[in-house]
N, C-alpha and C positions, 0 to 999 in steps of 0.2 A: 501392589499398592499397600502401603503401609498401613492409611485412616481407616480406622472403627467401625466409624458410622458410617460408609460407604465402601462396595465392593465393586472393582471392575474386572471381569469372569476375565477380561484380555485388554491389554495396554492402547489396542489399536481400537477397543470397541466405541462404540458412541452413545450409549448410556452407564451407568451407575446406578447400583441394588441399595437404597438405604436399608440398612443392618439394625435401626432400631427406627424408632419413633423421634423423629431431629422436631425439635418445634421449632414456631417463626422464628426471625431473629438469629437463628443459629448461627454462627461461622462454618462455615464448610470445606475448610482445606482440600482441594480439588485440583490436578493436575500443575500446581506450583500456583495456585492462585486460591483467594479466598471469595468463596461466594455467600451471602448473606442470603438465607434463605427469605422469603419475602409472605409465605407461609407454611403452615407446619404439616411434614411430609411424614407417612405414615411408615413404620416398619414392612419390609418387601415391594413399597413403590420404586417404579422404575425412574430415575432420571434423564431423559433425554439432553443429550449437551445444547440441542439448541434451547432447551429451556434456560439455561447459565446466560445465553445473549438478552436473556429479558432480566434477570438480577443485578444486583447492584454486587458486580464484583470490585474487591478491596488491592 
């Protein structure tokens, strides 16, 4: 994975490491889609992909 601010250890996994401190609002370029973070996720939190089904993706 290319993005910064998020690592996926493996293409098949089902979370994402944010890599730094992302606040609300963000953009999140994320598996070909943009997810608008809805609040501000802490550097080393783990993102769950079902959390993306409660975002307002773009």
């Amino acid at each position: 994975m290319n993005n910064q601010s998020v690592i996926k250890i493996h293409p098949m996994d089902n979370v994402a490491i944010a890599l730094s401190d992302l606040p609300q609002g963000f953009l999140l370029p994320l598996d070909g889609k943009e997810i608008t973070l809805q609040q501000q996720v802490l550097s080393g939190i783990r993102l769950p992909s079902q959390l993306f089904l409660k975002m307002h993706i773009s």
